[in-house]
N, C-alpha and C positions, 0 to 999 in steps of 0.2 A: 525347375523352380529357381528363382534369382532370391535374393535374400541381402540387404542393403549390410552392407559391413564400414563400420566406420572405427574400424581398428589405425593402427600403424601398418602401411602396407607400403613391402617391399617395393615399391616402380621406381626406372631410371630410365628418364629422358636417354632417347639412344644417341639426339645430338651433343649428351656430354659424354659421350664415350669418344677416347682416342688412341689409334690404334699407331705403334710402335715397336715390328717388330714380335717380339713375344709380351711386352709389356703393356698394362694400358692403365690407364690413368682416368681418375672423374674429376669433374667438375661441379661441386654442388657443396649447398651448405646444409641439406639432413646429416644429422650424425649419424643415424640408425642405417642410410642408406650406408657412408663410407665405413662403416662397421661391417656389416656385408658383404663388401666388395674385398676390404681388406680380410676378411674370414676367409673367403673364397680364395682370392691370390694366396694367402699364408697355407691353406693344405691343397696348394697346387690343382687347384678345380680350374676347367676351362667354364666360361661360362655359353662358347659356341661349341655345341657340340659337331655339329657338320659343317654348313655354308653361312651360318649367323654370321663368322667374325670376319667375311670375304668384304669388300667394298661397296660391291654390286649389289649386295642385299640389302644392306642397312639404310640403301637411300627412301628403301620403300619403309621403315619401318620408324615409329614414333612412342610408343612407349613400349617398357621390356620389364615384368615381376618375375620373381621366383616364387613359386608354387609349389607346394608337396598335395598330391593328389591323394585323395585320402577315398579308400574303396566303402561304399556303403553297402550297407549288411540289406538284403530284401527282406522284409518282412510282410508276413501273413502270409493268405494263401496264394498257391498263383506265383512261388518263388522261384527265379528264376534260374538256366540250368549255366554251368562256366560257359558257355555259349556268349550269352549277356552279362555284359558287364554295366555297374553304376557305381560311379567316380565323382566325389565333391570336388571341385575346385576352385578357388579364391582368388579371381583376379577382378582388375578394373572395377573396385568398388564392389562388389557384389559375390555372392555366392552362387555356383552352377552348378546341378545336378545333371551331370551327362548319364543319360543311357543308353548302352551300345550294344549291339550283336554279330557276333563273328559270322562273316560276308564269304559270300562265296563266290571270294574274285578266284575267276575262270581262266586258266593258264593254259600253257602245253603240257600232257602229262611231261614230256621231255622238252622242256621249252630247250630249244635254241638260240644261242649267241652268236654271231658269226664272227671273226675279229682277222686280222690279216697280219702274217708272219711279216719277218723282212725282206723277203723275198717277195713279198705283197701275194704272197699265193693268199687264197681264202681256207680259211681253216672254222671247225665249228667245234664249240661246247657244249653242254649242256649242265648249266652249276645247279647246286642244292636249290633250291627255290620252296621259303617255310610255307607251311600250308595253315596255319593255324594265330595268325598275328594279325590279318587285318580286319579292322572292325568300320562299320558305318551306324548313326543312330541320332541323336536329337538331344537339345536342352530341356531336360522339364518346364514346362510354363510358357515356353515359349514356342508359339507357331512358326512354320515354316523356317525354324533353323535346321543347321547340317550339320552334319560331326562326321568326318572321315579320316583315321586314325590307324595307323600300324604300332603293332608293341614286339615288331623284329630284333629292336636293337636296346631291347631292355627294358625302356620304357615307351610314353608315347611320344608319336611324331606325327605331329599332320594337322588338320584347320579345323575352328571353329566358325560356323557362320551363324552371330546372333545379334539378330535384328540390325541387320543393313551393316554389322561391323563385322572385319573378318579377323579371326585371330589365328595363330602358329603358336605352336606346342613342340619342345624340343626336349629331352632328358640330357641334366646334365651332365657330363665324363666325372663319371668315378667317384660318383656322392654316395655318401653312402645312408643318404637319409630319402632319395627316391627324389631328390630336387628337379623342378623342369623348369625352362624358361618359358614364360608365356609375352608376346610381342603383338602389338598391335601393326594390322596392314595397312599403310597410308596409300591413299594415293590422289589427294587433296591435287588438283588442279593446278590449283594459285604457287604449290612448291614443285611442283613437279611438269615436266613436259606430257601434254596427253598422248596416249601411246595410243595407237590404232589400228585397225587390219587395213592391208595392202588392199583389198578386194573394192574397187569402185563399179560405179553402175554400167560407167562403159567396156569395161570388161567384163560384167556380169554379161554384158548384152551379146558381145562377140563370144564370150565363153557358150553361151544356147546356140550361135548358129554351127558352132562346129559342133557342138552338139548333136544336133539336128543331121548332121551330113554322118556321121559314126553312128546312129544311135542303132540303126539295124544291122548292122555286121560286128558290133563290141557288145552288144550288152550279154553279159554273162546267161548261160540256158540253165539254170538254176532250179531245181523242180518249186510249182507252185502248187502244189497240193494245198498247201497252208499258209495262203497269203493271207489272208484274215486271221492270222493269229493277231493276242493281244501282245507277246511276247517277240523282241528281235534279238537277232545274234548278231553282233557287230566285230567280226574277228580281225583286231588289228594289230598291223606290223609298224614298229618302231626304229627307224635307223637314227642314230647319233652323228653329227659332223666332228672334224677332227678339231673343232676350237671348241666344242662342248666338252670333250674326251679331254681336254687338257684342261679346261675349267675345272673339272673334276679330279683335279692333281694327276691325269692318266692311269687311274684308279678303277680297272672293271668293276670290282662290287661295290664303288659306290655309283657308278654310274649306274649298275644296276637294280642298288636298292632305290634310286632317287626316279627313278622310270618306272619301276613298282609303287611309289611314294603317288607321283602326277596321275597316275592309269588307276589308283585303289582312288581317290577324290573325282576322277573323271567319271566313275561308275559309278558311283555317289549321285552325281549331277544326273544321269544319263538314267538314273531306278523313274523319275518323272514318267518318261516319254515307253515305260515299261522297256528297256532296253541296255543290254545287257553288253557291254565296251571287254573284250575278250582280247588277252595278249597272248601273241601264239610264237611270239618269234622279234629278235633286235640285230640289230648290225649294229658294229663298233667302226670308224673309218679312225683306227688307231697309227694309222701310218700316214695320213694328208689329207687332203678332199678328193672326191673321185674328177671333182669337176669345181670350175670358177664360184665365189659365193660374192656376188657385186650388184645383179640386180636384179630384186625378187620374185620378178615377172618369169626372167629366164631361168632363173633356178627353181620355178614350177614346171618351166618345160623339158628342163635336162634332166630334174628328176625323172618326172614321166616317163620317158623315155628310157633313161636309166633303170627302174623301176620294173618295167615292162620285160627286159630282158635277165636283170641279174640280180634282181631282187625273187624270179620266177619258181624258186625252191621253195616259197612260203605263198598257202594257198590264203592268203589274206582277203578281205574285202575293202579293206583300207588299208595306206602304206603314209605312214606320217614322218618327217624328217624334221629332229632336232635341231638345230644350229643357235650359234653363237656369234654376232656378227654386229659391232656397234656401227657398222657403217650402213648398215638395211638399217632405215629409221621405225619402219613400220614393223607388226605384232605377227604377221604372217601371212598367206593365202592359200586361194584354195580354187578348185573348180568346185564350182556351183552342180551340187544335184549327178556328183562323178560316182556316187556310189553303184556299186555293181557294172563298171563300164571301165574295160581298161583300153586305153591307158592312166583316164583323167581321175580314177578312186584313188585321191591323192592330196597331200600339202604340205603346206611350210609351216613352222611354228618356229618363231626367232625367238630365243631366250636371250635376256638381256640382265641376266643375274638379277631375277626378281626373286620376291618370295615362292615358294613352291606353290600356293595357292592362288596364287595369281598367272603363274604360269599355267595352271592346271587348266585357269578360266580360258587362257588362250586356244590351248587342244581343244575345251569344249565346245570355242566360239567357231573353229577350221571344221572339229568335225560337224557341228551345224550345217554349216556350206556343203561338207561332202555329200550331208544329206540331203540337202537342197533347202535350209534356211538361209532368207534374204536380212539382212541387214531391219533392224528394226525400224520404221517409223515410227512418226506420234500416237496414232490411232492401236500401236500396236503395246500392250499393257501386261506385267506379271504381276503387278499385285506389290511391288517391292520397287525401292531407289531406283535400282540396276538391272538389267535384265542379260542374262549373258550371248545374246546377238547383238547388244549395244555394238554400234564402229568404234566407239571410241570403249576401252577396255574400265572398267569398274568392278569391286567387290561383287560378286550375283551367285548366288544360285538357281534360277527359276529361267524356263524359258518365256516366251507370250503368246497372248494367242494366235499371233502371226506364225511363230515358230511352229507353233503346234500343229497349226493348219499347212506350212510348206513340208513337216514331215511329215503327216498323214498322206498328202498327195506322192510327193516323191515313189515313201514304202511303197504305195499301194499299185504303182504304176510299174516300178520300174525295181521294187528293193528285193526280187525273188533270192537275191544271197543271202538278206540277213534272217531269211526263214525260219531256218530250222538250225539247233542249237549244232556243235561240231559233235561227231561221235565218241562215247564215251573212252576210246582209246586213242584217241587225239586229245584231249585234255584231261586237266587233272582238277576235280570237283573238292574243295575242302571240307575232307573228313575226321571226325574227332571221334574219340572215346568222352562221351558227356555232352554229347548235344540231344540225347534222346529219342536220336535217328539210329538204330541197328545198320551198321555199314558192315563190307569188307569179310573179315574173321570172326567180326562179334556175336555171340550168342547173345546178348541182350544188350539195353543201355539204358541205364534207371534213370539218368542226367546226371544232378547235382547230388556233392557231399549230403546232405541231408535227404533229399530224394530217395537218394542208394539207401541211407539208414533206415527207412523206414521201408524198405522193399522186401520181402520175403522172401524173392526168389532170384533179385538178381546181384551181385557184385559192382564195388565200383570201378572193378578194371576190366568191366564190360565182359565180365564171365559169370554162367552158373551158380550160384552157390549151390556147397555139395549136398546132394540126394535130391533136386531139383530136376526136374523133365524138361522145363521152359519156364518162361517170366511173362511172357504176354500171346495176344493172338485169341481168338473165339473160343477156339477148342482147348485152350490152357485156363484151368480152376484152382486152384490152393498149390502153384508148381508142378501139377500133373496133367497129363491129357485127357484129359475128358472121357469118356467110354464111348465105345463106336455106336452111331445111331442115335446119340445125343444131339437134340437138334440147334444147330450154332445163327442159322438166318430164317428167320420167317418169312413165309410169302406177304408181302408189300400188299397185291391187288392181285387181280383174276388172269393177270397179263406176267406175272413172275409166279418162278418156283421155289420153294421152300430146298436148304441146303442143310445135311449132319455130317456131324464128325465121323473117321475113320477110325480113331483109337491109338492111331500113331504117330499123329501131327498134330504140334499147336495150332495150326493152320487152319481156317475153314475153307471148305474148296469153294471153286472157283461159284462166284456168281452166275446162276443160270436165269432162262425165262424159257417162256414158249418162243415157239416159230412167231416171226413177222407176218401180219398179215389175219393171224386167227382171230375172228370177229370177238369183240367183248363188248359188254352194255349193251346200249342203245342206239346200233347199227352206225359202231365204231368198230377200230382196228386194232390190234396189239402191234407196236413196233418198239421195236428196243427194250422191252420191261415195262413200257406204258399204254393205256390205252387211251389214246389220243382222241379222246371225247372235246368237239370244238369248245361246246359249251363249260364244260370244266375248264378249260384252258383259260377262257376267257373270266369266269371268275377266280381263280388264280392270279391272273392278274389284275384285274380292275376291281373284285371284290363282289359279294352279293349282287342281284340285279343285271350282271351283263350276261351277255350272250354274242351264238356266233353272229355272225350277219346275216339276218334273216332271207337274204335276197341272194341265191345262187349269182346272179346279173353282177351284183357289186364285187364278188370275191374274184368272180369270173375278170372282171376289167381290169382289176387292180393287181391278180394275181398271174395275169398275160400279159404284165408289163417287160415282165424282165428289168427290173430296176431293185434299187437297195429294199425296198418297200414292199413288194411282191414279185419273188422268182419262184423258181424251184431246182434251189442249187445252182453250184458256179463252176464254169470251167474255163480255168486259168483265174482271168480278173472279169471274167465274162458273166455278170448274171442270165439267167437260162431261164425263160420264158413258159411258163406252165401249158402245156396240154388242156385241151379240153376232159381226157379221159381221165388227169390228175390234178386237178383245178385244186383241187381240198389238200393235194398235200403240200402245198403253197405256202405263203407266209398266214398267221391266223389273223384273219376279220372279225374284230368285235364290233356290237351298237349297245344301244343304252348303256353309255359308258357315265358313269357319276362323277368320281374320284380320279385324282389322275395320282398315281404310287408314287415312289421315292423308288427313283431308277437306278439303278448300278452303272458303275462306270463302263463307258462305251457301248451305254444303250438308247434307243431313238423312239419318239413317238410320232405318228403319222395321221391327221385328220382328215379326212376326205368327205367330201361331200356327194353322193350320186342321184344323178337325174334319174 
C-alpha cells in the first residue's frame, strides 16, 4: 500500500554530496536537510554503511532519504508467524508497506571458501554462514514489485523494485534509532554510458556450432527421472577476481556477505521461472588473477578451461566469475544454453562498482544465457519498461515471453542437472524455532508470540509445555494421544482404506488404499487411492455434462501418439506411445465439453477434431 506523504522529507541529491577524505560536505539551501547532516556528522554516524561512500557507486545513484522503518503489528486473523515480516517505510514521497518472508536461500550445509596462502597453495574455509536473515516479499498495492532483503548486519540491506523504480536500503553505522539510508538507482541513459552484455549474435551463432560438435560426449548423464518437474535446482559456484577482492578493502567477510547479498536478489528474480539459484561454494583469487583479464571473449575461454580442471572440487552446475575491470567496457558474457555441459556452464559478470542491485541484474541477465535465453527482441514483452534479457542493462525484474520460451526449451532438452534438488547433507535448508514447521530437536512449533499464547500444548521455545504428550498431529486431542483404535483418517471412496490411532503416537499412520488394479464402480480400476472412472474425470474437470470420449477410435488415435497430448508415460524426454492393450491408461479424452475452467499454472488444453 503506497500512501501519498506530503510532510518535510529527509532526501539529498547525491550529486551535492562531496567526498573528502573522511569529511563531506553539502551543497544545498534546506535547513532541515543541513540539520541532518550536521546531526549525523556531530554523533559520528557514517551515513555509507558499506560501498555507498566508494565512487563507483554513487554515479548510479540520484536521490538518498533517511528512513526509520517502522515494523507493523498484524492484525486479525490469519497473523503472521516471525517468519514474515511487515515494515512501514517513507521514502520518495510516499508510504510503503513491505511484506516479507524468511527465504530459504539454499547454501552448503559446509559452504566452502577456497582462498590462497602466500605460497599460493590453495587452502579452504568453511565461515559461519546466518541461516535466518534473508528475506524476499512485495510492496502492498503494488503489482509485480520485488523486495529482497537481508537483516545479517542489523538491519536491512537490499532492493526495492516498485513500479519500474529500483531502490537500495542500507542501515546506518551505529544509530541508535534504527536509521537506514534509502537511495534511488539511476540509470537514465542521457547521464550515463549504456552498459551492455558482451554477448553478440555472431558469437551466439559460433557459440551453437561448437556446441553442436561437444554436445554428445559433455553433456552431464544426470538421472532424468523428473524432468518434468515444475521445480529446478540451479547449484552455483562463484569465484571472485583479484581487483574485486581488493574493491572490497581485501576484506573476506565482506566479500562474502556482498556474494550472499547479489545471490539472495538473484533467487528473488529466478522464484518466476520456479527455480531455485543454490550457492554451494566461492573462490577468492586473493593473491592475483589466475590468468590475463583484457578481453572478455578470452576470459570466457580461459575461465572454461580454468574451471574445468581447478575449479573441479565443487559439483556445480554453473561456475560464475566476479571481476572488476574498467577496461572490459561491456556487463559480461556467457555461452548460450552451456548449462549441464562442461566446459561451456559458465560466465563473466564484470562489476563496475554499481549498485548491488544492478549488479545482481547483471548475474540474472548471464545466467539467462547459461540457460539458453536469447537476447530480447521487440516482439518479445514482460509486461514492464525493462526486461532483464534487455542487451542493454535496465532496472527489471521480470523475464518475457521469449525468455520463458528459450528456458522451457533448453530445461527440457538438455537441463537433466538442475532436476533434482542437492541432498539434504550437502546443503543447509533455513530452519527456525517460529516458522511453524516442526524441524530438527523440536517437539512442536506454535509460530508466533501470540500463536504460542494461545496454544495449550505447545511452548515458544519450540518445547512441550509440562504434562503435555504432544501439540499436534491426528492422533493428538486436548495434548494427549488419542486411545488406540480411535479412528484418525476415513476412507475417501471404495478404492482407499480407512486409518486408527495406536495409542502411542501423535502420529496417524501411514496412508494406505487397496491393491492397484481392484475393479471399483462401473467397470473401472483402483490405482493409487482412486478410482479412475473416465467419466468422473472428465467432469471434474469440465463440470456437469462431459464425458469420456465416446468413440474408443478417438482416444485410440490421440492416445498412440506419443506426444505431450496423448502418451502413456515418459522415458527420459521420450513421450511413450500407448499400446492398444492400454489405450485407457493414456492421457483422458473428454467430448461434450461446455465450459473451458481456470487452469493452473503449467497446464494445456488440446482440441481435436476426428473423422
Amino acid at each position: 500500500m503506497e500512501e501519498a506523504d506530503h510532510s518535510a522529507s529527509r532526501s539529498f541529491p547525491l550529486d551535492t554530496w562531496l567526498h573528502n577524505g573522511s569529511s563531506i560536505m553539502v551543497a544545498g539551501e534546506a535547513e532541515v536537510s543541513m540539520r541532518v547532516v550536521l546531526l549525523l556528522l556531530w554523533h559520528g554516524l557514517s551515513l555509507f554503511p558499506t560501498d555507498l561512500s566508494q565512487a563507483g557507486s554513487s554515479q548510479h545513484l540520484s536521490i538518498l532519504e533517511v528512513v526509520i522503518p517502522l515494523k507493523v503489528t498484524n492484525r486479525g486473523r490469519g497473523a503472521k508467524t516471525p517468519v514474515c515480516l511487515s515494515y512501514s517505510l517513507q521514502f520518495g514521497g510516499w508510504r510503503h508497506i513491505v511484506h516479507m518472508k524468511a527465504k530459504k536461500l539454499l547454501v552448503s550445509r559446509h559452504l566452502p571458501v577456497f582462498t590462497y596462502m602466500d605460497q599460493h597453495a590453495l587452502q579452504q574455509d568453511q565461515p559461519f554462514v546466518p541461516d535466518d536473515c534473508y528475506y524476499h516479499g512485495y510492496v502492498e498495492g503494488v503489482p509485480e514489485s520485488l523486495v529482497a532483503l537481508s537483516t545479517c548486519c542489523g538491519g536491512f540491506r537490499g532492493t526495492l523494485h516498485i513500479n519500474d523504480l529500483t531502490y537500495e536500503i542500507e542501515p546506518i553505522r551505529h544509530s541508535t534509532t534504527f536509521e537506514h539510508v534509502v537511495y534511488t538507482v539511476n540509470t537514465n541513459e542521457t547521464q550515463f554510458p549504456s552498459m551492455r552484455c558482451g554477448l553478440t549474435k555472431k558469437q551466439t551463432a559460433h557459440q551453437q556450432l561448437e556446441f553442436e560438435k561437444a554436445e554428445k560426449s559433455t553433456l552431464k548423464q544426470n538421472s532424468t527421472d523428473n524432468w518434468w518437474t515444475h521445480s529446478w535446482f540451479l547449484e552455483l559456484a562463484v569465484v571472485i577476481d583479484h581487483n574485486f577482492f581488493i574493491y572490497s578493502q581485501s576484506n573476506f567477510s565482506r566479500v562474502q556477505e556482498d556474494v550472499f547479498l547479489v545471490v539472495n536478489i538473484v533467487d528473488s528474480i529466478y522464484q518466476q521461472l520456479g527455480t531455485y539459484v543454490i550457492l554451494i561454494g566461492t573462490e577468492i583469487w586473493n593473491h592475483g588473477n589466475v590468468f590475463p583479464m583484457v578481453n572478455i571473449e578470452q576470459v570466457l575461454e580461459d575461465f572454461s578451461q580454468w574451471k574445468q580442471i581447478s575449479l573441479s572440487q565443487l559439483q556445480d552446475d554453473a561456475a560464475h566469475i566476479f571481476i572488476k575491470n574498467s577496461l572490459i567496457i561491456v556487463l559480461g558474457i556467457d555461452y548460450v544454453a552451456g548449462i549441464c555441459h562442461l566446459p561451456i556452464d559458465c560466465g563473466i559478470n564484470n562489476f563496475q562498482g554499481d549498485p548491488w542491485s544492478l549488479f545482481a541484474i547483471t548475474l540474472a541477465h548471464e545466467l539467462g544465457h547459461t540457460l539458453g535465453m536469447q537476447h530480447d527482441e521487440e516482439v518479445c514483452l514482460c509486461g514492464q519498461g525493462g526486461c532483464i534479457m534487455n542487451a542493454v542493462r535496465v532496472p527489471a525484474e521480470r523475464f518475457t515471453n521469449c525468455s520463458y520460451a528459450d528456458f522451457t526449451k533448453t530445461t527440457l532438452n538438455q537441463g537433466s542437472c538442475l532436476h533434482s534438488p542437492p541432498s539434504p547433507g550437502e546443503v543447509f535448508m533455513l530452519k527456525h524455532c517460529g516458522n511453524s514447521v516442526v524441524e530438527g530437536e523440536e517437539e512442536c512449533d506454535c509460530g508466533s508470540i501470540k500463536q504460542c499464547e494461545q496454544d495449550p500444548c505447545c511452548l515458544l521455545n519450540c518445547a512441550l509445555r509440562p504434562g503435555a504428550a504432544c501439540a499436534f498431529g491426528l492422533c493428538c486431542q486436548d495434548c494427549k494421544f488419542m486411545p488406540s483404535g480411535e479412528l484418525c483418517r476415513h476412507q475417501v471412496n471404495e478404492c482407499d482404506l480407512p486409518e486408527w490411532c495406536n495409542g502411542t503416537s501423535h502420529q496417524c499412520p501411514e496412508d494406505g488404499y487397496v491393491q492397484d488394479g481392484i475393479p471399483c464402480s462401473d467397470s473401472a480400476y483402483c490405482y493409487q487411492k482412486r478410482c479412475n472412472n473416465h467419466d468422473e474425470q472428465c467432469r471434474e474437470i469440465f463440470g456437469e455434462g462431459a464425458q469420456s470420449a465416446s468413440q474408443n477410435l478417438a482416444i485410440k488415435k490421440i492416445n498412440s501418439q506419443g506426444s505431450h497430448f496423448g502418451h502413456c508415460g515418459v522415458n527420459g524426454t521420450t513421450y511413450l506411445k500407448c499400446n492398444t492393450s492400454d489405450i485407457f491408461c493414456g492421457r483422458v479424452q473428454c467430448e461434450n465439453v461446455g465450459d473451458i475452467p481456470h487452469l493452473r499454472d503449467h497446464s494445456a488444453l488440446r482440441h481435436s477434431h476426428i473423422n
